[in-house]
C-alpha positions as CSV (number, residue, x, y, z in Angstrom):
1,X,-14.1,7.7,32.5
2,X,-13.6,11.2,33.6
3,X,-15.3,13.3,31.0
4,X,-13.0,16.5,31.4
5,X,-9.7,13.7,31.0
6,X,-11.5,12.1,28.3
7,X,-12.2,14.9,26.0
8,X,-8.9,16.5,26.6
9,X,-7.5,13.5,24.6
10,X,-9.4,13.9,21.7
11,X,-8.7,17.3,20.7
12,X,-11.8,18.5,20.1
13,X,-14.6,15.9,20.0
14,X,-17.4,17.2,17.4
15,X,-20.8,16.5,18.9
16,X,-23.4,17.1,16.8
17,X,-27.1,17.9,18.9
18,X,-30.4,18.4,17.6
19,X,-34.0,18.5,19.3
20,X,-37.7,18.2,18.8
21,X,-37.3,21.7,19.4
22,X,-35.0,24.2,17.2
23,X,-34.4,26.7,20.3
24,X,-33.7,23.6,22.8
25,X,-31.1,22.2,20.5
26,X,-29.5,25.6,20.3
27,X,-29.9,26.1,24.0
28,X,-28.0,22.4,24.6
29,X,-25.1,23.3,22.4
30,X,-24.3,26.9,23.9
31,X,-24.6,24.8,27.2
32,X,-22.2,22.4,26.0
33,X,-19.2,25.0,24.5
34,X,-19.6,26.9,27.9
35,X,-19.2,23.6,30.3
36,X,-16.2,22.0,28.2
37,X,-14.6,25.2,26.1
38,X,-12.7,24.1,23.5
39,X,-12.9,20.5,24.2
40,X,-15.8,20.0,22.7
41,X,-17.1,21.3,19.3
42,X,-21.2,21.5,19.2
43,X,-23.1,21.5,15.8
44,X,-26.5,22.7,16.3
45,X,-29.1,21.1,14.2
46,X,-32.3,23.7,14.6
47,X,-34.2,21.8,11.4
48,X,-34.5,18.4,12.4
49,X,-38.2,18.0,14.0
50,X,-37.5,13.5,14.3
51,X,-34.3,11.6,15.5
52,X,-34.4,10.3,11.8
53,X,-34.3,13.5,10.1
54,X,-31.3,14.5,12.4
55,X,-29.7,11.3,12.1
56,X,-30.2,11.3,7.8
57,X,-29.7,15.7,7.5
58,X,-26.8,16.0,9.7
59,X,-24.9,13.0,11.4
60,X,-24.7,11.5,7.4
61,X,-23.4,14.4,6.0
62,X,-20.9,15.4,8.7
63,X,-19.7,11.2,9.2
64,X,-19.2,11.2,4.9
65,X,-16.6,14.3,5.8
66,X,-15.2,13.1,9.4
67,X,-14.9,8.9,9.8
68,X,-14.1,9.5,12.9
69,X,-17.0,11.2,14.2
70,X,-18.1,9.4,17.2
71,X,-22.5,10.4,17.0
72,X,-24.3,12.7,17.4
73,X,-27.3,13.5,20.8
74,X,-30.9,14.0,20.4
75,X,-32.5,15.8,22.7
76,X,-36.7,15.5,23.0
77,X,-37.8,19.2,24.7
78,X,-41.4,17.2,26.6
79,X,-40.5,15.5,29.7
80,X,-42.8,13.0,30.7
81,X,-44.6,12.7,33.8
82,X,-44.0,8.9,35.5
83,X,-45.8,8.2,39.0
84,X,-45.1,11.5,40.8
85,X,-41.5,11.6,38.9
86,X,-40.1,13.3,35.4
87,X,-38.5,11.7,32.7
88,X,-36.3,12.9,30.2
89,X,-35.9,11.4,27.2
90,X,-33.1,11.6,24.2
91,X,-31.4,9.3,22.2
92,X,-27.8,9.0,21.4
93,X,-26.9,8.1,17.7
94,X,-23.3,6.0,17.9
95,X,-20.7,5.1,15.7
96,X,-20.3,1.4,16.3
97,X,-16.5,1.5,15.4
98,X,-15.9,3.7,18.5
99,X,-15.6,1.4,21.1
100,X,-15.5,4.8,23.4
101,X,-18.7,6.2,21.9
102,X,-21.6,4.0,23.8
103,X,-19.9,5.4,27.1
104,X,-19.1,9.0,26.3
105,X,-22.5,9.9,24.5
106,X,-24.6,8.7,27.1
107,X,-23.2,10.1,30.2
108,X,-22.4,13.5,28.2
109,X,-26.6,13.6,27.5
110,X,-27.0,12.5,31.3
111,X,-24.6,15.4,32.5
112,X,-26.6,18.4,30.3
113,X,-30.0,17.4,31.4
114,X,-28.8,17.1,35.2
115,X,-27.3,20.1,34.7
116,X,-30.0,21.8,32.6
117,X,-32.6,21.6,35.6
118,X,-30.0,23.2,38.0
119,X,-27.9,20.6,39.6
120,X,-24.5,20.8,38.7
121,X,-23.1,17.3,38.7
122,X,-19.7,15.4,36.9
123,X,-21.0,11.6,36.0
124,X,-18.1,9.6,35.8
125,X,-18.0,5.8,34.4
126,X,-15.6,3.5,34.5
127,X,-14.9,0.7,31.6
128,X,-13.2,-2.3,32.3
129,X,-13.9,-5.0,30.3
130,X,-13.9,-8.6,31.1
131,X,-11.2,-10.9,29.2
132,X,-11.9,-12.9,26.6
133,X,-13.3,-15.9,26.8
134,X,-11.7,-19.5,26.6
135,X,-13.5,-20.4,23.3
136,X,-13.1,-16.6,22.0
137,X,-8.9,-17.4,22.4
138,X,-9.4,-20.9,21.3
139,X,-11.2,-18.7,17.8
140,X,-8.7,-16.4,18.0
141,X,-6.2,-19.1,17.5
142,X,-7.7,-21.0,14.7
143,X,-7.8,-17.8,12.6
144,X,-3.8,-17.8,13.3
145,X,-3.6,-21.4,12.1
146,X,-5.7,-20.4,9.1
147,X,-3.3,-17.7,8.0
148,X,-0.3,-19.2,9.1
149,X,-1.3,-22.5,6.2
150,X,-2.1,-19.8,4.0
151,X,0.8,-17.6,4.3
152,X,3.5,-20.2,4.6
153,X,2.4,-22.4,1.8
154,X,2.4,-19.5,-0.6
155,X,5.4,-17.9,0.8
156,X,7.5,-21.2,0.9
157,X,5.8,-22.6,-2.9
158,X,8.3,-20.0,-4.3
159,X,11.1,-21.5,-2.5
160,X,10.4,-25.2,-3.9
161,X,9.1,-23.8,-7.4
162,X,12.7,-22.4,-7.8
163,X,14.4,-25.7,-6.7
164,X,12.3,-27.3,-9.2
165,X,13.4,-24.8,-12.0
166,X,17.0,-25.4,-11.1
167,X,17.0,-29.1,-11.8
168,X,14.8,-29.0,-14.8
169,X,17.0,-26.5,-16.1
170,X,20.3,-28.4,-16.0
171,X,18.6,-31.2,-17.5
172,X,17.3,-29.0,-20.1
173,X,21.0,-27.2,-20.7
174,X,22.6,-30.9,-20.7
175,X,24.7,-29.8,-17.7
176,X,23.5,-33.0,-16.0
177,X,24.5,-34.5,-18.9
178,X,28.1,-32.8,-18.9
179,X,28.5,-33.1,-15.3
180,X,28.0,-37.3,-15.0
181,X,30.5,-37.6,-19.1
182,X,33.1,-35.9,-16.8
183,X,32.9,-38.4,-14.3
184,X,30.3,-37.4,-11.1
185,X,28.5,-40.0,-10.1
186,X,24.8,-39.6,-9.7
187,X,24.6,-40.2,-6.2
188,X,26.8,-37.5,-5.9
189,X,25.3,-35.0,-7.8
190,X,21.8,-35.6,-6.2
191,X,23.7,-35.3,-2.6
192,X,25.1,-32.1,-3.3
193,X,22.0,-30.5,-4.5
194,X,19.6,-32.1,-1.7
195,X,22.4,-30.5,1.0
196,X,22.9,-26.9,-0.9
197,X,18.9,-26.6,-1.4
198,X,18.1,-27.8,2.1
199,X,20.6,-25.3,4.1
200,X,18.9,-22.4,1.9
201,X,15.5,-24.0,2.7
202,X,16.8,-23.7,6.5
203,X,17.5,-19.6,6.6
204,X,13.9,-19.2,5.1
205,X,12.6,-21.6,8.1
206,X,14.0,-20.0,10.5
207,X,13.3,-16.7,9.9
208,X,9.6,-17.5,9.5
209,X,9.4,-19.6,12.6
210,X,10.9,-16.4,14.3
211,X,8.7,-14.3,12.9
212,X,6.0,-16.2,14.4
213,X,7.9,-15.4,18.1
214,X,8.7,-12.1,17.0
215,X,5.0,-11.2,16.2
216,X,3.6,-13.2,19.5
217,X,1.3,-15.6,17.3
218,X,0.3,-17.5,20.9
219,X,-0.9,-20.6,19.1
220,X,2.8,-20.8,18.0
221,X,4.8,-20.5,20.4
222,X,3.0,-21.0,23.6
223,X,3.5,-25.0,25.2
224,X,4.7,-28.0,23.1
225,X,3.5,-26.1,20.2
226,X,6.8,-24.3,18.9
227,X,8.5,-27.3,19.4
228,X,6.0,-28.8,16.6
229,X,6.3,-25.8,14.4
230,X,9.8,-26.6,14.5
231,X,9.4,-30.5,13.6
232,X,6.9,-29.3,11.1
233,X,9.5,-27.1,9.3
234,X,12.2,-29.2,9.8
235,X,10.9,-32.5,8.5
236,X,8.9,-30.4,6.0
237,X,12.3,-29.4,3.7
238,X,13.7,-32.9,4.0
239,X,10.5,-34.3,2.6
240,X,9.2,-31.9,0.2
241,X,12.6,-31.0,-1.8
242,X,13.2,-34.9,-2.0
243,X,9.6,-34.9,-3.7
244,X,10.1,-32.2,-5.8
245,X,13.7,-33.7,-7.6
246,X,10.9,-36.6,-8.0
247,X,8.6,-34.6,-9.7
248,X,11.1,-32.4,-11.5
249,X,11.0,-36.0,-13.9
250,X,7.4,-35.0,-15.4
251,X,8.7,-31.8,-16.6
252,X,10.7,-30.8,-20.0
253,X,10.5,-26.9,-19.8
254,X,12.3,-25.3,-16.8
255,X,9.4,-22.3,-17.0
256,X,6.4,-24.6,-17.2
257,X,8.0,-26.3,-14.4
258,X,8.5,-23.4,-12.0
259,X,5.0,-22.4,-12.7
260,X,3.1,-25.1,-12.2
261,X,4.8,-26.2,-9.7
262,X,4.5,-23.0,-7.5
263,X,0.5,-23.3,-8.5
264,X,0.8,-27.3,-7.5
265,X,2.0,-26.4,-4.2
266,X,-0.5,-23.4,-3.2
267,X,-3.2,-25.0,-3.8
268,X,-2.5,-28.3,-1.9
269,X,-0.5,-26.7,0.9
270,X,-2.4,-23.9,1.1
271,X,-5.9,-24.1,0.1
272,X,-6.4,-28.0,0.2
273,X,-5.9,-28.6,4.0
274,X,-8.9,-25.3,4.8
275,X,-11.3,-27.3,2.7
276,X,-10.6,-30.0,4.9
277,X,-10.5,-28.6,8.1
278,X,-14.0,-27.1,7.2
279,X,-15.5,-30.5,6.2
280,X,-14.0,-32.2,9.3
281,X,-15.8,-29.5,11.6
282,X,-18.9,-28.5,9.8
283,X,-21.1,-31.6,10.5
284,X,-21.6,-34.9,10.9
285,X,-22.0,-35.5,6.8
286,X,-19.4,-33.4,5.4
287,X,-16.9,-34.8,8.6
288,X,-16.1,-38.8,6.6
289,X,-15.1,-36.8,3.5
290,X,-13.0,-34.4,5.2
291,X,-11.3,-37.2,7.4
292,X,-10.9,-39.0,4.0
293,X,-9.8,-37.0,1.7
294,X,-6.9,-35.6,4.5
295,X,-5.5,-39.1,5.0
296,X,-5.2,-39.7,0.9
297,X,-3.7,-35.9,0.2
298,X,-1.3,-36.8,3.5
299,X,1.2,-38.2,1.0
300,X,1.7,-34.8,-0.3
301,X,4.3,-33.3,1.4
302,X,2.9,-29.7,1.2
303,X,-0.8,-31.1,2.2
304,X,0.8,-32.3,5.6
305,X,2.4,-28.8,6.4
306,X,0.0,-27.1,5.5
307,X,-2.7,-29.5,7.9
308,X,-0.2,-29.6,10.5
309,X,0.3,-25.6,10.7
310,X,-3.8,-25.7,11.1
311,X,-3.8,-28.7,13.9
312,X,-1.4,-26.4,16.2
313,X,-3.5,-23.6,15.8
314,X,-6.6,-25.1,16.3
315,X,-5.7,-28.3,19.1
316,X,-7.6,-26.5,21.6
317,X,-10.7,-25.6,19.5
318,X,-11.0,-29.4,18.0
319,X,-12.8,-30.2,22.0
320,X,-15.3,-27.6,21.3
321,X,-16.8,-29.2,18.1
């Protein structure tokens, strides 16, 4: 990290500095503005006599009006005498969201005490971080899973709570009724509905399952797995509209209907198979009841997509447990 490169980007980086000593902290900063100009932007701190005073006076006040503001330097005017050698000490006060700050503070402290005692030296650090680690991806992945259950079970519940509406509707309106007097058989009737619903249930699968390509979710789409997100989506509208014209039975008010079923569904498509996964991986007590209460809630259509969409994003992570 070239300091001169790097602070050219930021336009200019505010560097608070302050000192056990008031004229030392003003002699830093002046230092600092003549060395980098208008890159960087010094605020001298002459009252602060501790790092904490500095760090509670002016680094709080200043990171309340910039969120951005990367630290601040503290500068300690004694050197200390080590074996025939001097040491300098300071300390550099970093905001942790700045994943550039740990580097820039540092070597920018290093660079004006080097230069401070006459030697006029560029420090220049290079970052390159290692790549995440196998179990950190295989992590990574079961957050996806995680959010893809919880997304797609509440995204699709209003797909199914509307299909449910539909059919308790006509039964409520007596168009059923009217349609089978005028002669349509029942088999009929549930055929058409099961293939109209099912080819709108299609465009809505597809779109997410490309979304999931479109937006690189790894877990996904890399391997066999998009093939079972497909299946999963696939076998999930044939089974789950078929259950719902089941369940549209129990119901006599189209509204009540379309509410509670949306509710139904959410809770065990989405919320149902994370208490599960949790049990099955948290120990060796809570792991029988989550193994058993996933193979009853399994005949739940919703309860199965939702499981499945966590399996594929967590296959990998189920060997680390």
């Amino acid at each position: 990290m070239n300091l001169n490169l790097y602070l050219s980007e930021q336009n200019p980086v505010v560097v608070p500095v302050g000192s056990d000593a008031a004229a030392f902290a003003s002699t830093v900063s002046s230092q600092l503005s003549a060395r980098y100009g208008s890159l960087i932007s010094t605020i001298a701190d002459t009252t602060a006599t501790t790092v904490g005073g500095f760090d509670n006076t002016t680094l709080f006040s200043k990171k309340l009006q910039m969120p951005k503001l990367k630290g601040g330097i503290y500068f300690y005017n004694t050197t200390i005498p080590s074996g025939g050698n001097t040491v300098y000490k300071y300390n550099t006060l970093v905001n942790t969201r700045s994943p550039t700050s740990y580097f820039f503070l540092p070597t920018l402290a290093a660079e004006t005490i080097i230069n401070n005692i006459g030697s006029n030296i560029k420090i220049e650090v290079t970052n390159y971080p290692l790549p995440r680690t196998y179990q950190q991806l295989q992590i990574n992945n079961t957050i996806s899973g995680f959010f893809a259950s919880f997304i797609f079970s509440l995204a699709l519940a209003f797909k199914f709570a509307s299909i449910m509406a539909f059919i308790v509707k006509e039964r409520e309106d007596r168009s059923k009724h009217q349609q089978i007097v005028s002669g349509m058989k029942l088999s009929a009737y549930w055929t058409a509905n099961f293939v109209y619903d099912y080819i709108l249930y299609l465009i809505v699968a597809v779109i997410s399952v490309a979304l999931c390509s479109a937006l690189g979710i790894s877990s996904f789409t890399s391997g066999n797995a998009f093939a079972g997100v497909w299946l999963l989506f696939i076998f999930y509208g044939l089974a789950y509209i078929s259950f719902t014209y089941i369940l549209a039975f129990a119901f006599k008010d189209y509204g009540n209907a379309q509410a509670g079923f949306y509710f139904l569904t959410f809770i065990v498509g989405g919320m149902l198979p994370i208490l599960t996964f949790l049990l099955r991986i948290l120990g060796a007590r809570s792991n029988p009841i989550g193994r058993g209460l996933a193979w009853f809630l399994r005949i739940y259509p919703a309860f199965s997509f939702g499981e499945g969409m966590l399996n594929i994003g967590s296959v990998s992570l189920y060997g680390m447990v």
